[in-house]
N, C-alpha and C positions, 0 to 999 in steps of 0.2 A: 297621761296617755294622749297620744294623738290620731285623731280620727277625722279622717277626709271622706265625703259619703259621694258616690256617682251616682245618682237617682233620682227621684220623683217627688213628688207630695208626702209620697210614704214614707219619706226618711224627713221631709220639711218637718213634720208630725213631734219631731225628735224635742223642735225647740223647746216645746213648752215645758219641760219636765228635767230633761236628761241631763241638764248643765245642772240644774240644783237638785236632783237624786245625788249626784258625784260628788257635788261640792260638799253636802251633808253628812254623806258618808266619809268623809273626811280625805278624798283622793281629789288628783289636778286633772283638767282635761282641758286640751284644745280642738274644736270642731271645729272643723269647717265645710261648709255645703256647696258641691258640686251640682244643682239641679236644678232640672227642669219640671214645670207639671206634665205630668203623663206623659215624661219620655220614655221612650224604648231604648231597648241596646242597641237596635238597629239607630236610632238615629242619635245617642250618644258617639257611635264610634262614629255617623257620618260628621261629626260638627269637628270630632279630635280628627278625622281624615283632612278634613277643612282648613285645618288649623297646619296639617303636616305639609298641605300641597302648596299651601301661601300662608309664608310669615308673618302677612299682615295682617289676617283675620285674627280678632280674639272673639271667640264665641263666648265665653263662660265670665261674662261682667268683664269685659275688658281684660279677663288674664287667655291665659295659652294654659291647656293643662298639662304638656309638657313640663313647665317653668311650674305650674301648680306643685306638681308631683316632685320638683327636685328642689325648689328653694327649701321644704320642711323635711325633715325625718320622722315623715309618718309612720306610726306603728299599725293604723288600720287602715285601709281603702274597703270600703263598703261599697259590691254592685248590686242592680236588683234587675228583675224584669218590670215594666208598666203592669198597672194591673187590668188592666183591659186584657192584653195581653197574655198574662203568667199563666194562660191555661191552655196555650197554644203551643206545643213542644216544638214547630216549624221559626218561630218567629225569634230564637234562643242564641241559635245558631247560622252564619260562623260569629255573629256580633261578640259575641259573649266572650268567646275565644282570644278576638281581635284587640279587646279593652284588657282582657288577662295579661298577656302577652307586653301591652303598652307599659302597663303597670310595672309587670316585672323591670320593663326596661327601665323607667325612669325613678321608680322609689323601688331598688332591689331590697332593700330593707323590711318594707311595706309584707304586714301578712294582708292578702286577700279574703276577704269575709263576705259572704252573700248572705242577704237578707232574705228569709222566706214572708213575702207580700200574704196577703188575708182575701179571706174570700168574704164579698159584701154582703149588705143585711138581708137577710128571708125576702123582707119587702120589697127587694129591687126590683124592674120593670122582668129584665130581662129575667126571672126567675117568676112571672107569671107564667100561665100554662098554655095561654097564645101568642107568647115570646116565640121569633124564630130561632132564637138562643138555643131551643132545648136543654135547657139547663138547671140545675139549679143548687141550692148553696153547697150542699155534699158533695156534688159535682164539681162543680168548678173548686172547690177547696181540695178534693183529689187530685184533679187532674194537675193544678199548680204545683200542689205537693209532689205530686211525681217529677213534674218537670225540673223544681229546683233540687230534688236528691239528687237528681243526672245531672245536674251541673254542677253542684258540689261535689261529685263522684270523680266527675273529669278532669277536674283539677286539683283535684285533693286539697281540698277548700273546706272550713268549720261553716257551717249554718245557723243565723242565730234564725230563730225557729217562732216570728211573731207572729205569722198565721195558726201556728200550732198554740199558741197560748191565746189568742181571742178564740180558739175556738174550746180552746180548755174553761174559760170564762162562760160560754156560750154553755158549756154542761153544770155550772156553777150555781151556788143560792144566790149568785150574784144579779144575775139575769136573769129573765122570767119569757116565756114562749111569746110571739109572734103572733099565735093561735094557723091560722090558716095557711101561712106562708106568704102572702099578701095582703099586707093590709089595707083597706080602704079606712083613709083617717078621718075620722067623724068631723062634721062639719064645725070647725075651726073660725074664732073672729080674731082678728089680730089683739094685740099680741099672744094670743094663746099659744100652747104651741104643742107638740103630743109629747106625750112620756118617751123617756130617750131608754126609760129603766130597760128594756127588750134586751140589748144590746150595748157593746162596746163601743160597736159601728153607727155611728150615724147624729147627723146634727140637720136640725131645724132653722130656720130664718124667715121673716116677713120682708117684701119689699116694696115700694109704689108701682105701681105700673104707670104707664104712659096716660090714661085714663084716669089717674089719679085713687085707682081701686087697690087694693093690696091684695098682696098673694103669696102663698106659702111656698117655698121651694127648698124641697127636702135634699138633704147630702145624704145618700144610700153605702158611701162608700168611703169615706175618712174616718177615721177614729175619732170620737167624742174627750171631753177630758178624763173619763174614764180608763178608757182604751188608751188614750196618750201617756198616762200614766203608767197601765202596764207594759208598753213599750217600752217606757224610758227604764222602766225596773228591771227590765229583761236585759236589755242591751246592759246596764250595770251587772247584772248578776254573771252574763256573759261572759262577757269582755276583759271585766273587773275579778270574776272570780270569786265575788265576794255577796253575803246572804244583802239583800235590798231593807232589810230591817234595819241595816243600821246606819240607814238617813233618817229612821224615822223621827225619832228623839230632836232633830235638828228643822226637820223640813216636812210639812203636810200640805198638802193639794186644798186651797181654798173653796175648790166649786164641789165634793162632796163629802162625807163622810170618814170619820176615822177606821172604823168597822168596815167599810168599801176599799177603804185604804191599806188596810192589812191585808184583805182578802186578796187583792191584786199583788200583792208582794209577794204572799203565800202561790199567787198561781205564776206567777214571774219566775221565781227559783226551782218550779217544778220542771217548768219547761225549759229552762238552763241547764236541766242536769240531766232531764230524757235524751236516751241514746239516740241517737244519728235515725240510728234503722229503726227507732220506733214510732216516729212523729210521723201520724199517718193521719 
């Protein structure tokens, strides 16, 4: 299979896992990554405008994604929203339309696949209660949800559904509560670092500062190798059509657990086979 992704971090995410989920399960694949961090559609389609209005610019590493889109016979184009973004039903449209459209033109072949993006961890700033956000995980996990049905709907378009499975994980014996919804993380010396267990979402790191002090800066909002994992299992079960078990025999995830490893498999095929209209 061939898969070309138009997106963000949230498809970067794919690397670590997804080429040797396929390869173990005994199927080919060729990826290749279209993205940017934290782009939008709005300014995906300004960079391919970019590209239409002067031949010279290559935005996307030196290529044109015109010529991206016709040297291969892709069988997937994956789009997404940013995920800042995916809970703004304003910011969807016409972009979204504009890169469909593009698509069909240049790889008519090509099925178009939208990814359903994730809503970040309990702890995040903006899901405290003096955030101007108003928000918070439930929220912003609905409201994306809604927005990506309606763009699946409009174009009659499959959704692979990995917000709907981190969140499937999130009601699992996998994951364990937050507690408050905010965590203040206990005072921390390097390299210590907090339990990632809560969640799919989220990864820790220490750096110097300028001072020479060090300091913790949390990622509230990427997938852990947890979470990367059940990504990569989904989009297999997906795409592939086929149960994620059977890489397992061949290929296990080194940073946790066999029993973690199943269980993300088990919630990867669950949400590959819930119906459209019920990933809420």
């Amino acid at each position: 299979m061939k898969i070309l992704t138009i997106g963000n971090s949230f498809t970067w995410s794919l690397q670590r896992y997804f080429p040797a989920v396929v390869h173990a399960a005994g199927e080919d694949l060729e990826l290749k990554f279209m993205n940017f961090g934290g782009c939008e559609l709005e300014r995906h389609w300004g960079y391919i405008s970019a590209e239409e209005n002067n031949p010279v610019i290559r935005v996307y590493g030196g290529l044109r994604m015109d010529a991206v889109l016709e040297k291969t016979p892709w069988d997937i184009v994956t789009i997404q929203q940013a995920s800042h973004a995916s809970f703004h039903a304003e910011t969807f449209e016409p972009w979204a339309g504009n890169i469909v459209d593009f698509v069909h033109k240049h790889a008519p072949q090509a099925e178009i696949v939208v990814q359903q993006t994730w809503a970040y961890r309990e702890d995040h700033p903006w899901f405290r209660p003096d955030s101007e956000q108003n928000l918070d995980q439930a929220g912003m996990y609905r409201r994306l949800t809604e927005n990506y049905k309606a763009l699946a709907s409009r174009y009659f378009l499959r959704m692979i559904p990995t917000g709907y499975a981190v969140q499937l994980a999130r009601k699992s014996s996998l994951c364990s509560s937050c507690g408050d919804g905010y965590t203040r993380w206990p005072e921390l010396r390097a390299p210590d670092l907090p339990a990632s267990a809560p969640d799919v979402v989220g990864n820790f790191s220490w750096r110097k500062e300028a001072d020479g002090e060090m300091k913790m800066y949390p990622d509230l909002i990427h997938l852990n190798p947890r979470g990367q994992y059940l990504q990569a299992c989904l989009w297999f079960a997906f795409l592939y059509g086929k149960d994620p078990e059977l890489s397992a025999k061949y290929f296990l995830p080194e940073e946790f657990g066999a029993q973690d490893a199943a269980i993300l498999r088990s919630l990867a095929l669950q949400a590959a086979k819930t119906e459209f209209s019920a990933i809420c």
